[in-house]
Rosetta silent file (secondary structure, phi, psi, omega in degrees, C-alpha in Angstrom):
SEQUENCE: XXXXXXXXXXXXXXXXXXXXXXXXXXXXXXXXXXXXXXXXXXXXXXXXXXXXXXXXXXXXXXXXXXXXXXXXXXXXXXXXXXXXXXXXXXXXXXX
SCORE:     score description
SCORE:     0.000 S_00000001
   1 L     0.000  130.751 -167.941   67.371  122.702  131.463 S_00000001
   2 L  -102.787  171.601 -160.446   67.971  124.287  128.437 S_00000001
   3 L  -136.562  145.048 -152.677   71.066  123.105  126.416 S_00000001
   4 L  -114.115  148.697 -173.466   73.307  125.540  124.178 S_00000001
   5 L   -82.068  154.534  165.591   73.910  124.102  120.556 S_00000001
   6 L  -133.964  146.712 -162.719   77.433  123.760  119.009 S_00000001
   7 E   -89.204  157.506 -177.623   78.066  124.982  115.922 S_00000001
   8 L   -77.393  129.610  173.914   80.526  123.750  113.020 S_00000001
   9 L   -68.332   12.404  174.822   84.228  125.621  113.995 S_00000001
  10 L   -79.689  131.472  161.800   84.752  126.706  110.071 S_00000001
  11 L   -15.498  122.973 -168.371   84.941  130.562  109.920 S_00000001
  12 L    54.993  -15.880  156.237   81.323  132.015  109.380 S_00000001
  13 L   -74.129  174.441  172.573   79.271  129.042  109.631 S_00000001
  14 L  -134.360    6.248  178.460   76.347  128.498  112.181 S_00000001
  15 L   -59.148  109.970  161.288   75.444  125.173  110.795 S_00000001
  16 E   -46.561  114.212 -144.298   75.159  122.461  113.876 S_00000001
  17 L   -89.378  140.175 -167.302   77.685  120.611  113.799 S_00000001
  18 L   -80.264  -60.394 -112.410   77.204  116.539  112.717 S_00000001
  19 E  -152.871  137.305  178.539   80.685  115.594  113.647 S_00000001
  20 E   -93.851  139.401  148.037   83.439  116.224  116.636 S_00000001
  21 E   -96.186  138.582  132.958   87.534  115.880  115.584 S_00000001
  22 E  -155.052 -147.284 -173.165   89.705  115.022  118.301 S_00000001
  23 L  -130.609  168.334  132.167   92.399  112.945  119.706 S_00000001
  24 L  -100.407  137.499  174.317   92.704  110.783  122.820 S_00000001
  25 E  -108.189  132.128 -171.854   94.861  112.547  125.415 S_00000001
  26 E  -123.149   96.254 -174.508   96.664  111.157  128.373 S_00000001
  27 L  -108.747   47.273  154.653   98.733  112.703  130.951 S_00000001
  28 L   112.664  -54.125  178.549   99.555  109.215  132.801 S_00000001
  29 L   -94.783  -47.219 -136.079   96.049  109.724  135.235 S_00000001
  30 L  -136.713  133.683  170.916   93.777  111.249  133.974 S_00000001
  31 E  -129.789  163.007  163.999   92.634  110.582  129.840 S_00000001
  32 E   178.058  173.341 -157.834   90.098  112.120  127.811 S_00000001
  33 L   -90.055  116.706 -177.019   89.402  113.442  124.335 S_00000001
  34 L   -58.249   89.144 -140.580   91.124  116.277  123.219 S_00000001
  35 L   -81.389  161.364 -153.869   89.129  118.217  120.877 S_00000001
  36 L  -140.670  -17.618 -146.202   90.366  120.259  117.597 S_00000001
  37 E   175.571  119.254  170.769   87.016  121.065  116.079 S_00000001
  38 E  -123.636  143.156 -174.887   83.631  120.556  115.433 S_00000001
  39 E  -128.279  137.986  154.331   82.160  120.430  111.829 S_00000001
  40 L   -61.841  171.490  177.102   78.850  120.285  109.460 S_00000001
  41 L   -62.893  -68.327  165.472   78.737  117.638  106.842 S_00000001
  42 L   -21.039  -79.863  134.644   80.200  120.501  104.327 S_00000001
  43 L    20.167  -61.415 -133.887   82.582  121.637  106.352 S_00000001
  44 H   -62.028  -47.557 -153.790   84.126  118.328  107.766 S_00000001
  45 H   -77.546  -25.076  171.128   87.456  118.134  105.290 S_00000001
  46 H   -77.972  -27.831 -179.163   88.569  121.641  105.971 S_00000001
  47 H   -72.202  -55.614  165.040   87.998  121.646  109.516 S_00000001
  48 H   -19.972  -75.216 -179.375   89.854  118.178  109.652 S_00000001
  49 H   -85.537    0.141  159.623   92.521  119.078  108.136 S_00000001
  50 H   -79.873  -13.891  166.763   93.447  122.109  109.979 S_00000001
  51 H   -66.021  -65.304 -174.867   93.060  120.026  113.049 S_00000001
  52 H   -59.177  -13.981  169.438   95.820  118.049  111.477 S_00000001
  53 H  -113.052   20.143  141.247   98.352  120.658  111.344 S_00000001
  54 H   -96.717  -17.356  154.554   97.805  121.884  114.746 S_00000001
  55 H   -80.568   -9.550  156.157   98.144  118.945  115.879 S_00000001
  56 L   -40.151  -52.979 -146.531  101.322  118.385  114.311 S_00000001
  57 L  -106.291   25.080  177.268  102.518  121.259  115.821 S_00000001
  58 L  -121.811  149.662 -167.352  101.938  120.370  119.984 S_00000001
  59 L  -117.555   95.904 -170.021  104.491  119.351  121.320 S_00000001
  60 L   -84.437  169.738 -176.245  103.728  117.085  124.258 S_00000001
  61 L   -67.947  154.093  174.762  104.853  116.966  127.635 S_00000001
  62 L   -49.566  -38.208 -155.686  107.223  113.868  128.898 S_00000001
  63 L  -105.166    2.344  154.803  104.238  112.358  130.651 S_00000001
  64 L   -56.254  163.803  138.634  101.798  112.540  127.776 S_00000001
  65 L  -158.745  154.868  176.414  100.247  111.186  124.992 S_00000001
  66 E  -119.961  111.875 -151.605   98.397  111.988  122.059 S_00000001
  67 L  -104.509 -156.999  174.574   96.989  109.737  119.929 S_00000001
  68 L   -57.952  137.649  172.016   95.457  109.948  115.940 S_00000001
  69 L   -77.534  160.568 -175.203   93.318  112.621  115.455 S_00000001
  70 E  -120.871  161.409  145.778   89.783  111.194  114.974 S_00000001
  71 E  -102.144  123.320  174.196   86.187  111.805  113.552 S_00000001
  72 E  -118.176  128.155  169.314   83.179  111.065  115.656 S_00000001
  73 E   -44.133  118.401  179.327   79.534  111.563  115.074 S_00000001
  74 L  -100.404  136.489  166.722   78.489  114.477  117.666 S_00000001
  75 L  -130.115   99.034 -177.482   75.334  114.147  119.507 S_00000001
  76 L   -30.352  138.815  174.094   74.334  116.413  122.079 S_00000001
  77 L    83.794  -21.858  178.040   74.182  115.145  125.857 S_00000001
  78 L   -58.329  179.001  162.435   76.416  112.493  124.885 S_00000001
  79 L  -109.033  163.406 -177.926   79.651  111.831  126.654 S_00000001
  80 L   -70.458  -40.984 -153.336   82.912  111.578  124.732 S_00000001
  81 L   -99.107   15.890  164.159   83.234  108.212  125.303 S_00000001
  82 L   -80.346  -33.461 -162.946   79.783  107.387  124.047 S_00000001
  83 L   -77.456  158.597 -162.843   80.421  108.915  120.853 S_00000001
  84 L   -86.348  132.398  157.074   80.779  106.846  117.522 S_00000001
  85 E   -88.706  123.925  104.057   84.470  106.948  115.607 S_00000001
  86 L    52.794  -12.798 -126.622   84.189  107.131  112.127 S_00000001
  87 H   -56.456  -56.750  166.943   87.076  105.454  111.065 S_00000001
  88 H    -1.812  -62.367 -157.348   85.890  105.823  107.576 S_00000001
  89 H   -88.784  -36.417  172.149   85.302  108.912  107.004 S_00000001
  90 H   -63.798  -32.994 -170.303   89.319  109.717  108.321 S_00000001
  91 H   -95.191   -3.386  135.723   90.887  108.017  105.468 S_00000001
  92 H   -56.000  -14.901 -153.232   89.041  110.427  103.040 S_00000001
  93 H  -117.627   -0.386  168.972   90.108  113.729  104.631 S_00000001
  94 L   -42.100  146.606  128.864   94.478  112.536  105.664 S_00000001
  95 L   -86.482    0.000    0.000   96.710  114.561  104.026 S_00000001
């Protein structure tokens, strides 16, 4: 089985992307991580923070939740909830 690569989401790269942003999402049943982004190491602070102002700007449903966006080390074949957070690496790129 062949497996398709993902790429950093900043405009004009193709660089494989080290690192996933998202959130955990909830709507009451069912949770899992909502994703904003994927970035190279170059990359990571712009893609971040553009993640951060879209997620500012959803607006969730009564029976939601959304929680901090996050940075996780992406590894192909992984699962979300395999992947590593970061926590680190978030308190360089807040605005």
């Amino acid at each position: 089985m062949t497996r398709q690569s993902v790429h950093c989401s900043f405009p004009g790269c193709s660089d494989p992307a080290s690192y996933k942003i998202a959130a955990r999402w909830s709507d009451g049943s069912f949770a899992e991580l909502k994703t904003y982004g994927f970035a190279c190491s170059e990359h990571l602070g712009r893609v971040f923070q553009e993640a951060e102002q879209r997620q500012a700007s959803y607006k969730t449903a009564p029976n939601e939740s959304l929680e901090e966006l996050a940075i996780y080390r992406y590894e192909a074949g992984k699962r979300d909830r395999q992947l590593q957070r970061l926590w680190g690496l978030e308190d360089n790129y807040r605005t």
